[in-house]
C-alpha positions as CSV (number, residue, x, y, z in Angstrom):
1,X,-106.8,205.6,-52.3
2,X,-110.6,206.4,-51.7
3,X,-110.5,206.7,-48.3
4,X,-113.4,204.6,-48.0
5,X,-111.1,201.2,-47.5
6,X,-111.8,201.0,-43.5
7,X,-114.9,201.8,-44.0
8,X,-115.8,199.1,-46.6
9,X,-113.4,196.1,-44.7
10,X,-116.0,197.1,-41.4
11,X,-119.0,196.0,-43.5
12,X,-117.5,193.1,-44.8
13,X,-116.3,192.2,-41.3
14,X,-120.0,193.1,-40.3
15,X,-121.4,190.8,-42.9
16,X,-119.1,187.8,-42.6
17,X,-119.9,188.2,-39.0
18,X,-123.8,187.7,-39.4
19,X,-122.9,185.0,-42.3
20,X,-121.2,183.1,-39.8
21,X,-123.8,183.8,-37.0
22,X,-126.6,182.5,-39.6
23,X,-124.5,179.6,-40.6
24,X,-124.2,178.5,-36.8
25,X,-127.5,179.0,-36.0
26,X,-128.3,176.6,-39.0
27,X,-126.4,174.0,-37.7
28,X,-127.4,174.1,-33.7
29,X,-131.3,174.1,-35.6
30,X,-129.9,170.6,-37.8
31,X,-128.0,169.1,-34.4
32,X,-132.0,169.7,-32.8
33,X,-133.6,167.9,-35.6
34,X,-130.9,165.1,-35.4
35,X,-129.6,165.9,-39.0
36,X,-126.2,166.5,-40.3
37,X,-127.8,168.8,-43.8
38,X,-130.6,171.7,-43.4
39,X,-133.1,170.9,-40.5
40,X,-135.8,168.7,-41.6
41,X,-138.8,170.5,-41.5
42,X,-141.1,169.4,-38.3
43,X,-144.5,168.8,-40.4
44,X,-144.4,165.2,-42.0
45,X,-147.0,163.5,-44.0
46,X,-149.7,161.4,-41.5
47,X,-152.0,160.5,-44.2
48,X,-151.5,160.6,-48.0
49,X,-152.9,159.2,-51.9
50,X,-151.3,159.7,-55.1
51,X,-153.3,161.2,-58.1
52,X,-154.1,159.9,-60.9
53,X,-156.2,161.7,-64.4
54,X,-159.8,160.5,-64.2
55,X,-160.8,158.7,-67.3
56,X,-164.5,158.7,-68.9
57,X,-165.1,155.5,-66.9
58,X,-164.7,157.8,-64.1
59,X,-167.4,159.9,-64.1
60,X,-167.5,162.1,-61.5
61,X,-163.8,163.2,-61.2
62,X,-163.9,163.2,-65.5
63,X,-167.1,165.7,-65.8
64,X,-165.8,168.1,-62.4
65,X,-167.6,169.7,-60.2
66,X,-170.0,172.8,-59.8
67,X,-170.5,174.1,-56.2
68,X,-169.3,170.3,-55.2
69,X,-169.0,169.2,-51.6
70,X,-166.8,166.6,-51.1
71,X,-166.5,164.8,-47.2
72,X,-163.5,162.2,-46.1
73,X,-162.8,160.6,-43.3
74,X,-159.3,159.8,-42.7
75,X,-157.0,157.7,-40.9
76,X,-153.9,159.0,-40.1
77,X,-150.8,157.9,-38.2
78,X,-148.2,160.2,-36.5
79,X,-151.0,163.2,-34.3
80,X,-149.7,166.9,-33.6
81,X,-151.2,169.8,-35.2
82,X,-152.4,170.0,-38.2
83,X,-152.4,171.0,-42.3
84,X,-154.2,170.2,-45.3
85,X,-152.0,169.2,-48.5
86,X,-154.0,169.6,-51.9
87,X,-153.3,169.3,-55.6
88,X,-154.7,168.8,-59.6
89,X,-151.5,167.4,-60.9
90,X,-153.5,166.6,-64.4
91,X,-155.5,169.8,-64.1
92,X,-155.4,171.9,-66.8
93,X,-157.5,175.0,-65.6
94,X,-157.0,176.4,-62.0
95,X,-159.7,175.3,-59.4
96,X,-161.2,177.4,-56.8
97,X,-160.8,175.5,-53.4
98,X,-162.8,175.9,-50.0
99,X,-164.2,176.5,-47.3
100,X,-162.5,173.5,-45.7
101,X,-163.0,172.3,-42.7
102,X,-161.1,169.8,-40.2
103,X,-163.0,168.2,-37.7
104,X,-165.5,170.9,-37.9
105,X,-162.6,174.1,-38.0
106,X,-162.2,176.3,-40.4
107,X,-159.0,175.6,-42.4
108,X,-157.5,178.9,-44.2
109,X,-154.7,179.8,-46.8
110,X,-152.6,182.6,-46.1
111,X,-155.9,183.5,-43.8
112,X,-158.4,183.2,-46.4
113,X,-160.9,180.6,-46.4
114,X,-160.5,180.1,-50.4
115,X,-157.7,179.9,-52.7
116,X,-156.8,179.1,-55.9
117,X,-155.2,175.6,-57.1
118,X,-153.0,176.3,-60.3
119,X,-153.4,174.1,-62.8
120,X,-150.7,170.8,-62.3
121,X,-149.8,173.0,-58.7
122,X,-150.2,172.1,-55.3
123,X,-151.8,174.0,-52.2
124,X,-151.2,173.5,-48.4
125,X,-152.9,175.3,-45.9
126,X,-152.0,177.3,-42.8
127,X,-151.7,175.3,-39.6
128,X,-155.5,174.6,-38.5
129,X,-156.1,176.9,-35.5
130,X,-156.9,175.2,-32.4
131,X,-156.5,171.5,-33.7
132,X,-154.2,169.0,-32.6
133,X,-154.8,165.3,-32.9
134,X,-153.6,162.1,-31.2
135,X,-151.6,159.0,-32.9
136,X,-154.1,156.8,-35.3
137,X,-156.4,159.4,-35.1
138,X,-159.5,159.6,-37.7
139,X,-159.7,163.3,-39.0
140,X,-162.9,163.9,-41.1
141,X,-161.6,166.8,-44.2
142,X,-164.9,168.5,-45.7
143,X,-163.9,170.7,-48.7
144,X,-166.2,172.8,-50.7
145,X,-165.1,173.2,-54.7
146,X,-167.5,175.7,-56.0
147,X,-166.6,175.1,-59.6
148,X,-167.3,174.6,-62.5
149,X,-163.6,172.5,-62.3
150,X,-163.5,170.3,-65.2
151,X,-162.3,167.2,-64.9
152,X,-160.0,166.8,-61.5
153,X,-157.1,164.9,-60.4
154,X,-157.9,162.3,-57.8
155,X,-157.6,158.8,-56.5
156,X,-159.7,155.9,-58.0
157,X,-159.7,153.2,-55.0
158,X,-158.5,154.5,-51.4
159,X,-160.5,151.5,-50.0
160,X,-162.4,153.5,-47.8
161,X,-165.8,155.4,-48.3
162,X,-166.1,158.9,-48.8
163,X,-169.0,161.6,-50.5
164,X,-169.2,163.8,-53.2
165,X,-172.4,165.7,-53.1
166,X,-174.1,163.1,-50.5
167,X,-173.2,160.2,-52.5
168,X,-170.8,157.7,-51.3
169,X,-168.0,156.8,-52.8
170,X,-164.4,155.5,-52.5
171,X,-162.4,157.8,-55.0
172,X,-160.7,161.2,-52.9
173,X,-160.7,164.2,-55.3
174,X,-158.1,166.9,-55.1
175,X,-156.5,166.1,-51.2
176,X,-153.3,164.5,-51.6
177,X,-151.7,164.9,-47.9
178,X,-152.8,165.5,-43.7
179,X,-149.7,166.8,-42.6
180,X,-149.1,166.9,-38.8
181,X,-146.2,168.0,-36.2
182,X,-146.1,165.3,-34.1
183,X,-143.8,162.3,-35.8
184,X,-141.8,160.7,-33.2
185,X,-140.9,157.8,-34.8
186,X,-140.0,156.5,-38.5
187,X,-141.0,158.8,-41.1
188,X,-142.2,156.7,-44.6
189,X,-143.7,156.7,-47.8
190,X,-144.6,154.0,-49.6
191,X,-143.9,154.2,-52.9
192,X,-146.3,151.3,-54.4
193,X,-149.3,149.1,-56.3
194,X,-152.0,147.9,-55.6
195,X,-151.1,145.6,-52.7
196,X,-150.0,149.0,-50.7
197,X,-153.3,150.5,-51.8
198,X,-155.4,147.9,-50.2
199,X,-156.8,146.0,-52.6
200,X,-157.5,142.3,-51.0
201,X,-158.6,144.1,-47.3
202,X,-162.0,145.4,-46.4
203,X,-163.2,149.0,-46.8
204,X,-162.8,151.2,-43.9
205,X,-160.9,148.7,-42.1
206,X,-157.3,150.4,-42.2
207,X,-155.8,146.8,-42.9
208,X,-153.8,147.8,-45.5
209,X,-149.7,146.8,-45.1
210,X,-148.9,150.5,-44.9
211,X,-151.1,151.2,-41.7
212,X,-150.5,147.9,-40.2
213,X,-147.0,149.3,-40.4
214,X,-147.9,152.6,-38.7
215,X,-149.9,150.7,-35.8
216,X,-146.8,148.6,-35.2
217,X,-144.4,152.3,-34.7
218,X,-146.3,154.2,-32.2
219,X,-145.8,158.1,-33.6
220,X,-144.3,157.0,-37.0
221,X,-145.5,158.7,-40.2
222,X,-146.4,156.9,-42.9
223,X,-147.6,158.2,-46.4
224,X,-149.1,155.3,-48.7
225,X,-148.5,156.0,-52.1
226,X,-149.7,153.4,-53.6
227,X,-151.9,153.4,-57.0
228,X,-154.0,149.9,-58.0
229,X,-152.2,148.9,-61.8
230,X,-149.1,150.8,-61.2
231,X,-145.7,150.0,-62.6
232,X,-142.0,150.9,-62.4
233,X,-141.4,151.4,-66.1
234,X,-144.3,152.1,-68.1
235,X,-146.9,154.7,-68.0
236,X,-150.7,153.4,-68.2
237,X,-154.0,155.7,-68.9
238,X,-155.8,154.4,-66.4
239,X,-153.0,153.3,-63.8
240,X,-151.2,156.7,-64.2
241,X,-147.7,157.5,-64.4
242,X,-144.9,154.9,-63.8
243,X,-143.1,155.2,-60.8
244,X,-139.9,156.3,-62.8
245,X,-142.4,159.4,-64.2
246,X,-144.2,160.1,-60.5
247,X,-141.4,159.2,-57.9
248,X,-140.1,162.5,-57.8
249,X,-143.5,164.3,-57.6
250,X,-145.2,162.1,-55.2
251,X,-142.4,160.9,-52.7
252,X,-139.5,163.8,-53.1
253,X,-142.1,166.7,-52.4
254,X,-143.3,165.1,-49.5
255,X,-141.9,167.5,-46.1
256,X,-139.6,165.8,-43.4
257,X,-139.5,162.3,-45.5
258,X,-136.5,160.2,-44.1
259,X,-137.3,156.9,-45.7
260,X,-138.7,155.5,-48.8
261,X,-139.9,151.7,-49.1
262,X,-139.9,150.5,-52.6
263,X,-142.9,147.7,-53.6
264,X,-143.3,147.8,-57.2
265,X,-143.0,145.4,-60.1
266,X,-145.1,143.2,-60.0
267,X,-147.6,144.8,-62.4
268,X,-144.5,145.2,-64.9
269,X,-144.1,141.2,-65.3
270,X,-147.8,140.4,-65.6
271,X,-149.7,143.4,-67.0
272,X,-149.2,143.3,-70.9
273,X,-146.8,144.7,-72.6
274,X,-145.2,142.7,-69.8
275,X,-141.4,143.2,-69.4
276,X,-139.7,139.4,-70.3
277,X,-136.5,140.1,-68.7
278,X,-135.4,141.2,-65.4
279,X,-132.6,143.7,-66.0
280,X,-135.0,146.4,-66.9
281,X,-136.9,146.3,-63.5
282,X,-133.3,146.0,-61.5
283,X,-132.1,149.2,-63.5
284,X,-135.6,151.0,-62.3
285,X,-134.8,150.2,-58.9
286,X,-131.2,151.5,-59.1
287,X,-132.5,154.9,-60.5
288,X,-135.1,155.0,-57.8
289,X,-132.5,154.1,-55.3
290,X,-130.1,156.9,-56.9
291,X,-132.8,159.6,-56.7
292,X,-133.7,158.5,-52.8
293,X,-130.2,158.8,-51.9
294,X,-129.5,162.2,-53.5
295,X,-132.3,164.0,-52.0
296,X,-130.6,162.7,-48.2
297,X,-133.2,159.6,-48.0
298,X,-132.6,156.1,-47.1
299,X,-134.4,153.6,-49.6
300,X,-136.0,150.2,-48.3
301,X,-136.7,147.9,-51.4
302,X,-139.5,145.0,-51.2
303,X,-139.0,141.7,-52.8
304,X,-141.5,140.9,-55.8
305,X,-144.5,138.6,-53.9
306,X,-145.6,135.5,-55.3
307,X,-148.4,135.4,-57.7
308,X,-148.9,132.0,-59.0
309,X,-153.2,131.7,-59.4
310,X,-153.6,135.1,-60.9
311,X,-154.9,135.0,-64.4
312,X,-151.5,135.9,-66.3
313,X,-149.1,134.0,-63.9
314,X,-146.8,131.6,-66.2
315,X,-143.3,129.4,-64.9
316,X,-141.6,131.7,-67.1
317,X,-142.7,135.3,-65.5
318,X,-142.2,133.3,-62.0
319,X,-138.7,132.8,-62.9
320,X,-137.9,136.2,-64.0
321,X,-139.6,137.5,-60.3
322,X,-136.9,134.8,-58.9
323,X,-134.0,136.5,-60.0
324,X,-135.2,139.9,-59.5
325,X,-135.5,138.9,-55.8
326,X,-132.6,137.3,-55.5
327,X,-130.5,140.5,-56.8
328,X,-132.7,142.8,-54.4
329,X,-131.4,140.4,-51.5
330,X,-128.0,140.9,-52.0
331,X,-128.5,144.5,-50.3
332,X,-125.9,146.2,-53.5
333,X,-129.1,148.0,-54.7
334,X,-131.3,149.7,-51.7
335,X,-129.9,150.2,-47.9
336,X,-132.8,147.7,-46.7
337,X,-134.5,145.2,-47.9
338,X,-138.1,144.3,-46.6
339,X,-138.5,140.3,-47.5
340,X,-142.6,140.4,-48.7
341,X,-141.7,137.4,-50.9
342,X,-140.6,134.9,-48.1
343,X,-142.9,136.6,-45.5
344,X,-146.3,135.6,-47.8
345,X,-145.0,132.7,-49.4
346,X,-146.0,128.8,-49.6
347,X,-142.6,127.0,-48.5
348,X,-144.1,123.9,-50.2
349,X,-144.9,125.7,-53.1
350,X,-142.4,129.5,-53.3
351,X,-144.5,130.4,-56.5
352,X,-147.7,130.6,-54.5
353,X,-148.8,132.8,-51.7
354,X,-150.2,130.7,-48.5
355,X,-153.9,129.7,-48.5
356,X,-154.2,131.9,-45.2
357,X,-152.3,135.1,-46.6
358,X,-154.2,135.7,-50.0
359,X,-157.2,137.4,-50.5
360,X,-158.5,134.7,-53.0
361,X,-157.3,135.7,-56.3
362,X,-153.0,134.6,-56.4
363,X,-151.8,138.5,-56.4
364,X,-153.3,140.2,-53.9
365,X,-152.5,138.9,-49.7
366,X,-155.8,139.5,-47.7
367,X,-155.6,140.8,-44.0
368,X,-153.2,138.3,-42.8
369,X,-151.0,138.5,-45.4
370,X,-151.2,142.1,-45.5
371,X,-150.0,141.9,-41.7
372,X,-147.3,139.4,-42.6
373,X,-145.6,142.3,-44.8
374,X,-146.1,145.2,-42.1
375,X,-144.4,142.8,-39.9
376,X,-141.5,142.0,-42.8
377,X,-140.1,145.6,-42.3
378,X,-137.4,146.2,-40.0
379,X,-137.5,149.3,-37.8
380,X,-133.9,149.7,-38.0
381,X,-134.3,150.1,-41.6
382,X,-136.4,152.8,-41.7
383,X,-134.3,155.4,-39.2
């Protein structure tokens, strides 16, 4: 006997005490945020693009930046206050970011008005003081890169114009995310090609299927991830990362996510090397689905649309499409299903979108279409 046992027991009393008092508070802070795990954090992602390396076809973002100025406007979905979400996911040198402005205010990082982007890291600033937006607002980002960068990580085709140095163009270079407080509605990503990205609707028009979505869920939050070429399986220079390689990067990361929606594969049966059978896509949506499920999401998957017209269409790669919708209708591989196939189709012709819904050139739908898809999601499948 020490004579310290009494003693000792108090403090571990004490502790257990405050453990438990900490555990409790905890919960009442999950019951708030209507979640049975740790409390979702309240930011969510209103606007988003995912990165890819530049190439030497892209010039700008390949060569980098010296005392660069870059301007976007941006549309975003779910208001509230506001923070800036940057990153160089292919960098290879750390890059010097800021000033920054939003809507004309300063934006800081841990109160300074630069900081420094690690190489491959992100970087999200402190809540913007004195800025709070509505729903569908259009936030315009200015950020200064002083440089010299080398090349940057950015995104090739957001369909909507932006600057670098005064000159216009539709590539975003280092900002991933707008992050605001104000989601009162679904919270998304979509984790997508090019027919999320927008190709086949007009610049600066916000027609794409993933804001169509957002206009139809007043105070929803919806991130578009999509990147023009991208595929499931394979990796492309150009295209970037598969989804396999990027999905738990770009949708994972992303704060107070509760569902992703699944729409690739398309590119995986007609870009070359094309994948001939379908059990290799399936088993890339069951990982996918796996990964959703064990970070707490719920995973909505998107039937393969029809692309009969485009230049590598063939019976045979139609076929394959067939049965890979017909086993992501059966509902054993995602929780949801969102039907893009039969809401774009010809019914006189299933291998063929509708004269009205595509753009013009068999892949990609064009406004209507793109608002046939927003209106193939179910609500109920994305809370």
């Amino acid at each position: 006997m020490t004579g310290r046992g009494p003693a000792r027991r108090g403090v571990l009393y004490a502790a257990a005490a405050a453990g438990a008092a900490a555990v409790a508070a905890t919960a009442t802070d999950a019951r708030a945020a209507g979640t049975t795990g740790p409390a979702r954090s309240r930011w969510t992602t209103s606007w988003a693009t995912a990165q890819t390396a530049p190439t030497a076809t892209d010039p700008v973002a390949y060569a980098g930046l010296t005392d660069g100025d870059c301007t976007s406007l941006l549309r975003l979905s779910a208001g509230g206050a506001v923070r800036l979400r940057y990153a160089n996911t292919f960098g290879t040198a750390p890059v010097l970011v800021g000033p920054v402005t939003a809507d004309g205010r300063p934006v800081t990082f841990a109160g300074r008005s630069q900081e420094w982007l690690a190489a491959g890291a992100s970087l999200t600033s402190d809540t913007v003081a004195g800025l709070r937006v509505p729903d569908g607002a259009r936030l315009e980002v200015r950020t200064r890169v002083p440089g010299p960068t080398g090349p940057l990580s950015f995104h090739r085709n957001t369909h909507a114009w932006h600057t670098v140095d005064g000159v216009r163009t539709r590539s975003v270079l280092l900002l991933t995310g707008v992050e605001t407080t104000g989601a009162h509605g679904p919270v998304v990503a979509v984790f997508g090609d090019s027919i999320a990205e927008g190709v086949g609707t007009p610049d600066d028009a916000d027609l794409r299927w993933p804001d169509q979505l957002a206009r139809r869920l007043p105070g929803s939050a919806v991130a578009n991830l999509g990147i023009s070429g991208n595929r499931l399986l394979l990796d492309d220079v150009r295209f970037g990362p598969g989804g396999q390689a990027r999905f738990d990067r770009d949708v994972l990361g992303l704060p107070g996510l509760r569902t992703v929606l699944v729409h690739l594969g398309v590119n995986d049966l007609q870009q070359p090397p094309g994948q001939s059978g379908p059990d290799q896509v399936l088993a890339g949506y069951r990982q996918l689905a796996l990964r959703a499920r064990g970070a707490g999401l719920r995973v909505v998957g998107a039937t393969i649309t029809p692309f009969e017209g485009w230049t590598r269409w063939s019976p045979e790669l139609d076929a394959v499409r067939g049965h890979i919708n017909r086993a992501v209708r059966t509902g054993r591989i995602f929780d949801g299903v969102a039907d893009f196939d039969a809401a774009v189709r010809d019914p006189d012709r299933p291998s063929r979108m509708l004269p009205a819904h595509d753009s013009g050139d068999g892949l990609h739908p064009g406004p209507s279409g793109h608002a046939a898809l927003a209106a193939a999601v179910d609500r109920r499948h994305l809370l």
